[in-house]
N, CA, C and O of each residue as an XYZ file, in Angstrom:
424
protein
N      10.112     -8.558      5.037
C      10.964     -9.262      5.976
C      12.222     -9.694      5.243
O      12.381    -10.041      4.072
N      12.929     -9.595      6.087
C      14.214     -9.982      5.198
C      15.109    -11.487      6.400
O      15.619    -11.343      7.511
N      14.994    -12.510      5.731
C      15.380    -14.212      6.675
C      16.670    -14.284      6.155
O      16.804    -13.994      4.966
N      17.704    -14.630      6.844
C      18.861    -15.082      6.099
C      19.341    -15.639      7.620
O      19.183    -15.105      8.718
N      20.091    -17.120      7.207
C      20.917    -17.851      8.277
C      21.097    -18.915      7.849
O      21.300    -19.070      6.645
N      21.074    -19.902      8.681
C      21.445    -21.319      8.311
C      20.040    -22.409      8.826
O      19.474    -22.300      9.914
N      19.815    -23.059      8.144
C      18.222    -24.167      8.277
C      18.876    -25.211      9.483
O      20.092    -25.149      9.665
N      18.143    -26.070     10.216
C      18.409    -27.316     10.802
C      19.126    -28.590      9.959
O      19.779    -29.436     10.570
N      18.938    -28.646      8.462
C      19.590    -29.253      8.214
C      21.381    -28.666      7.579
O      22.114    -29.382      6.898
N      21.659    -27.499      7.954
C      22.548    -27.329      7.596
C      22.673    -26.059      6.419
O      23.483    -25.191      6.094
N      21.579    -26.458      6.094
C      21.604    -25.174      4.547
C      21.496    -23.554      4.566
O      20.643    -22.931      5.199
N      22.239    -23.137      3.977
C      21.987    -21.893      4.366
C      20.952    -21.151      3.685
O      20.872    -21.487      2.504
N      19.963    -20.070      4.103
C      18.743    -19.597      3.179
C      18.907    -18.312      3.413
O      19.599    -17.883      4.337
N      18.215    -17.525      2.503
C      18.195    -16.630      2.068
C      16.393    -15.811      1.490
O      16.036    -15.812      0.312
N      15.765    -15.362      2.347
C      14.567    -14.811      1.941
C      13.763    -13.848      2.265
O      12.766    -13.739      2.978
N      14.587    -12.949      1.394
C      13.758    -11.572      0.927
C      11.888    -11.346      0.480
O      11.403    -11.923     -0.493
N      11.169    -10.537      1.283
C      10.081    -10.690      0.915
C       9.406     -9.327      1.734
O       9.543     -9.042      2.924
N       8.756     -8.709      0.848
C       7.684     -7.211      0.639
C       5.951     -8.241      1.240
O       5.623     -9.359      0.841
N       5.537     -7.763      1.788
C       4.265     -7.933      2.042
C       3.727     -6.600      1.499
O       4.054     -5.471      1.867
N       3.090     -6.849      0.817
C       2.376     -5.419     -0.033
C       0.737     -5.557     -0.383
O       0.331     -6.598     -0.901
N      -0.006     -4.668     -0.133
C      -1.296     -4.249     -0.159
C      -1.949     -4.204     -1.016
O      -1.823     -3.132     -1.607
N      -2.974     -5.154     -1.644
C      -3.430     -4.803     -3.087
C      -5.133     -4.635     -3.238
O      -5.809     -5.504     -2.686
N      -5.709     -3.736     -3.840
C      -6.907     -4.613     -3.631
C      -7.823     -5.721     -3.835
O      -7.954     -6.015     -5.023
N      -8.304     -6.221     -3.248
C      -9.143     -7.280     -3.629
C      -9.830     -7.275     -4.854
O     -10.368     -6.226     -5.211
N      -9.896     -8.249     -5.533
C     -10.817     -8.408     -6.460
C     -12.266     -8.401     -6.674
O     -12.963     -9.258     -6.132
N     -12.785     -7.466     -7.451
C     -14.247     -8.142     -7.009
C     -14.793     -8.372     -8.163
O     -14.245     -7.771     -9.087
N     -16.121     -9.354     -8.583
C     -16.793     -9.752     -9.723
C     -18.149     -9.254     -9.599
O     -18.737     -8.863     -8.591
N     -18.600     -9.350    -10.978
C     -20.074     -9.606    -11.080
C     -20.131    -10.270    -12.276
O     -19.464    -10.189    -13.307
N     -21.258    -11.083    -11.861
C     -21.878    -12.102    -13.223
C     -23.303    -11.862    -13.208
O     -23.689    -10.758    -12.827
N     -24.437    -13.050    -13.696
C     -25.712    -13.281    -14.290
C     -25.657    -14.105    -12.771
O     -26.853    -14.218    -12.503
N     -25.044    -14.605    -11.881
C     -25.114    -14.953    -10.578
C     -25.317    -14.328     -9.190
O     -26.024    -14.719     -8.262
N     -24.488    -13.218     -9.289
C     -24.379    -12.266     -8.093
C     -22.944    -11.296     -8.304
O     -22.488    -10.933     -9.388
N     -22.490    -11.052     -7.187
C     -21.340    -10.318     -7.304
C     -20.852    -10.381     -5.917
O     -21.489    -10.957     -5.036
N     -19.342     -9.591     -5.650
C     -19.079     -9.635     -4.890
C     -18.160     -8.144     -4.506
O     -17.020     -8.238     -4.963
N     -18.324     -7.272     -4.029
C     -18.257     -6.260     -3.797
C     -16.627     -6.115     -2.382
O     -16.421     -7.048     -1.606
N     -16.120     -5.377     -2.375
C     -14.772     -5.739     -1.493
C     -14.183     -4.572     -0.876
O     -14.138     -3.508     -1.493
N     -13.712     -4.696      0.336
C     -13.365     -3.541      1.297
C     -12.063     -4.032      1.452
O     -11.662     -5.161      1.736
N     -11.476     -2.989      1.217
C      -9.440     -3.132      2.057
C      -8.914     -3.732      1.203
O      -9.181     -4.046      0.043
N      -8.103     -3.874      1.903
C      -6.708     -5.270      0.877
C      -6.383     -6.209      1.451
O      -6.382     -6.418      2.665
N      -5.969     -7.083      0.299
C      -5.473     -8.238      0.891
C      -3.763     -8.124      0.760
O      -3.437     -7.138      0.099
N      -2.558     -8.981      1.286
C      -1.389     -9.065      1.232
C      -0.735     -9.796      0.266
O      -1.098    -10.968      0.367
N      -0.101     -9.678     -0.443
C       0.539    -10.214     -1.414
C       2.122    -10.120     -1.462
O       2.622     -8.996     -1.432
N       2.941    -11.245     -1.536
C       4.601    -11.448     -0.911
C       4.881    -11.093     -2.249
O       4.565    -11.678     -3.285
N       5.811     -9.575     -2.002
C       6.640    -10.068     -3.410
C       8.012     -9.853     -2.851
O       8.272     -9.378     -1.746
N       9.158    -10.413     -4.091
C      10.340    -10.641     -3.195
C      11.405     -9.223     -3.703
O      11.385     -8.453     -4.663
N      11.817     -9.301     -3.137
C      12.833     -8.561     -3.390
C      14.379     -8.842     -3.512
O      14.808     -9.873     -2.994
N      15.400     -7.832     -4.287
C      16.787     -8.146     -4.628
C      17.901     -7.937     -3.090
O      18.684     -6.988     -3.131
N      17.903     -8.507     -2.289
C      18.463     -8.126     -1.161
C      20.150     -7.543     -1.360
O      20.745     -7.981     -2.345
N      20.741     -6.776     -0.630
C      21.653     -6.073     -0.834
C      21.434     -5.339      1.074
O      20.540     -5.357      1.920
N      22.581     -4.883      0.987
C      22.875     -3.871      2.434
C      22.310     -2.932      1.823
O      21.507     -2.603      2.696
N      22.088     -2.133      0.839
C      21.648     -0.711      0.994
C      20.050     -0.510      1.200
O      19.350      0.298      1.810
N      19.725     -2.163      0.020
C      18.176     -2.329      0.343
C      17.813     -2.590      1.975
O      16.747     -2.122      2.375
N      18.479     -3.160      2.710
C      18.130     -3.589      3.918
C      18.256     -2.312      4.924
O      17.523     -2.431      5.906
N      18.931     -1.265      4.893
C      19.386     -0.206      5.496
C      17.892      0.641      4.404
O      17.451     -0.453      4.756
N      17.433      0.963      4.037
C      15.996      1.748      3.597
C      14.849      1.171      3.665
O      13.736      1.677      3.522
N      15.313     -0.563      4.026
C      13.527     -0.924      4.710
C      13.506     -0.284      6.269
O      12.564      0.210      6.890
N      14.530     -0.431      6.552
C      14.720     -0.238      8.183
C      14.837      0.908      8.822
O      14.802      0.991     10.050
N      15.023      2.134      7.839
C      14.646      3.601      8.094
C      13.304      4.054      7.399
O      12.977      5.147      7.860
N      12.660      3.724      6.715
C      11.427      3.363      6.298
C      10.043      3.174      7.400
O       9.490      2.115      7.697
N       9.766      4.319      7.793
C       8.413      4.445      8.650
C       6.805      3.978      7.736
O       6.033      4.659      7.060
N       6.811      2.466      8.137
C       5.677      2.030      7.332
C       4.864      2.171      8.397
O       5.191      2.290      9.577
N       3.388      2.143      7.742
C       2.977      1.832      6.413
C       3.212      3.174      5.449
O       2.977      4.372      5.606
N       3.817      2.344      4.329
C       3.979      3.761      3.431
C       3.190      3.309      1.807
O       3.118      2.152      1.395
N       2.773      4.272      1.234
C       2.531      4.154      0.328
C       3.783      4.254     -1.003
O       4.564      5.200     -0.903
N       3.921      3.521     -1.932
C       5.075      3.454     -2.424
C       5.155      3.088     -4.203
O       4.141      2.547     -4.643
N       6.157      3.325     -5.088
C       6.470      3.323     -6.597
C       7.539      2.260     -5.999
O       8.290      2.353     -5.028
N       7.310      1.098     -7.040
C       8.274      0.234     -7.205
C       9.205      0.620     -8.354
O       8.819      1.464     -9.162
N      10.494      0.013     -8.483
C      11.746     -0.289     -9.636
C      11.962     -2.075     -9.569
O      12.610     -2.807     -8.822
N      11.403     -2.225    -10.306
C      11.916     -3.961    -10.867
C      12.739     -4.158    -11.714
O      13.651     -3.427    -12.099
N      12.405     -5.270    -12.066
C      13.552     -5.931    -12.927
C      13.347     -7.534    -12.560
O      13.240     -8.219    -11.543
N      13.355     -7.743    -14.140
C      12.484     -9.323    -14.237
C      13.520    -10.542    -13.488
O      14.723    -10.624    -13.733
N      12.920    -11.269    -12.724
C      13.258    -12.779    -11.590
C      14.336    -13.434    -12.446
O      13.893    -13.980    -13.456
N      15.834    -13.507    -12.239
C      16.193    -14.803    -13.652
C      15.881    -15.784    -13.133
O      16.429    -16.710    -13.731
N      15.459    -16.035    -12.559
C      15.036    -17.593    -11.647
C      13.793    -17.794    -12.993
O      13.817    -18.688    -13.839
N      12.940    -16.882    -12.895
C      11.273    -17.073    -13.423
C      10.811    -15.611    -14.156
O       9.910    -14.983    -13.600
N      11.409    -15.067    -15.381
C      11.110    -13.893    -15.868
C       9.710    -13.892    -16.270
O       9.341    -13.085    -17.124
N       8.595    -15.011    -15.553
C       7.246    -14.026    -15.718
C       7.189    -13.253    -14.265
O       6.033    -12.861    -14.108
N       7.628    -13.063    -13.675
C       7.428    -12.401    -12.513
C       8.909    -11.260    -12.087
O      10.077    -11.272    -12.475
N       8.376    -10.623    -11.408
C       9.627     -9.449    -11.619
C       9.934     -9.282     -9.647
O       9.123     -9.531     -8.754
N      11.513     -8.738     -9.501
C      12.134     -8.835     -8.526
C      12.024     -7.063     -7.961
O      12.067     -6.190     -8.827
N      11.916     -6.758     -6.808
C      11.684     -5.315     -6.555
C      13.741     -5.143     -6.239
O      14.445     -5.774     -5.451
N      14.109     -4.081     -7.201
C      15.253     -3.526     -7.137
C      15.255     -2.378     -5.922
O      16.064     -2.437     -4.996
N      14.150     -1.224     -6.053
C      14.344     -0.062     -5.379
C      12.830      0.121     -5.179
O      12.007     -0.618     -5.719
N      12.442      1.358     -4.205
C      11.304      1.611     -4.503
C      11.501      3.304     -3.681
O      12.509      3.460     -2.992
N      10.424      4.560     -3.829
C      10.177      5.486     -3.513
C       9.044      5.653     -2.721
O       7.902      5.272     -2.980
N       9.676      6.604     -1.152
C       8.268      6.247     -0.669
C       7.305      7.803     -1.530
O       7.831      8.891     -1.766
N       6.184      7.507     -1.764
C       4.916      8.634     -2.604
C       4.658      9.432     -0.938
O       4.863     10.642     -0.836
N       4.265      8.720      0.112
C       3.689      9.347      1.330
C       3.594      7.723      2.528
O       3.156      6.584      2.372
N       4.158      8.346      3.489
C       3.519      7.667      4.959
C       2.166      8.277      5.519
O       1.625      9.380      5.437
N       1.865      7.088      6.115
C       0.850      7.544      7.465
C       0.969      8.365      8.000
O       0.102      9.232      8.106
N       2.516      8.413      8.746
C       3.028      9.723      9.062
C       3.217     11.324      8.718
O       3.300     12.372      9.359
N       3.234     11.000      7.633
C       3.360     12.396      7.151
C       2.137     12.943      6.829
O       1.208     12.139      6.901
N       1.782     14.351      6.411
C       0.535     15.086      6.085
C      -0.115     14.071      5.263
O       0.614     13.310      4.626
N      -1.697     13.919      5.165
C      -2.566     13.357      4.332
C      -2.860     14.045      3.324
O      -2.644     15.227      3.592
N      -3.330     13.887      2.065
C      -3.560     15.031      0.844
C      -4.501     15.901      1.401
O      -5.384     15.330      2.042
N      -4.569     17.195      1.337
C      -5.593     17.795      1.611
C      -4.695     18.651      3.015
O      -5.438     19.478      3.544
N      -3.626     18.599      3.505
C      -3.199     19.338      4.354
C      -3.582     18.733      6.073
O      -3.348     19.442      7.053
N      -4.072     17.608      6.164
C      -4.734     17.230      7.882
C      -3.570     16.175      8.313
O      -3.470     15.060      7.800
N      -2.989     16.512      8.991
C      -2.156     15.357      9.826
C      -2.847     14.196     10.230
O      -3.942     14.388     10.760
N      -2.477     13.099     10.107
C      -3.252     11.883     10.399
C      -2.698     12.115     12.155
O      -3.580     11.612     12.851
N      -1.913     12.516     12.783
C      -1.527     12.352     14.390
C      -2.365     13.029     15.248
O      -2.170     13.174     16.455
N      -3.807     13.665     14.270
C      -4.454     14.790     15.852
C      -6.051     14.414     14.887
O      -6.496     14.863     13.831
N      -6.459     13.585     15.681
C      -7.704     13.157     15.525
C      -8.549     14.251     15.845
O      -8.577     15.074     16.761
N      -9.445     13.958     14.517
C     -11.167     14.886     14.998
C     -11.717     15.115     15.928
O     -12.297     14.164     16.452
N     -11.774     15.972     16.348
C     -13.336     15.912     17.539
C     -14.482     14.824     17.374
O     -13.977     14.139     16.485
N     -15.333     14.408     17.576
C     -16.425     14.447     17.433
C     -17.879     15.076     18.143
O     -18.968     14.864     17.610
């Protein structure tokens, strides 16, 4: 999502942010474990610019994707997404040659 305007009190904001897919964590100990399906969402932000905002917005998500960072100067333990490549959409062929748009028989 990309927020930019002016707040109620006057201020103007600015906030860039990737919702991105990761998987869950899972453990085991001498206790139990915990075993995990799907992903959870994780905000990371991004360097906003017009060109970035013009390739989220032609960008047919969900896509699978390679980030380009470059470390936060705000907070250089954490890093800012510069660019990214999409690897494959939903849309497009699945590995293996099957279009995800023409469902199986059963």
């Amino acid at each position: 999502s990309h927020s930019e305007g002016v707040s109620k009190t006057g201020a103007p904001y600015l906030i860039p942010v990737l919702f991105v897919g990761k998987p869950i964590r899972q453990w085991k100990n001498d206790k139990g474990q915990c075993l995990t399906f799907g992903l959870q969402h994780q905000e990371v932000k991004f360097v906003s610019s017009d060109a970035m905002t013009r390739k989220l917005e032609q960008t047919a998500f969900p896509v699978l994707v390679t980030f380009d960072n470059e470390p936060d100067p705000e907070d250089p333990s954490r890093n800012l997404v510069i660019d990214y490549q999409v690897v494959c959409s939903l849309f497009d062929n699945v590995p293996g040659g099957k279009p995800l748009d023409k469902p199986n028989k059963i």
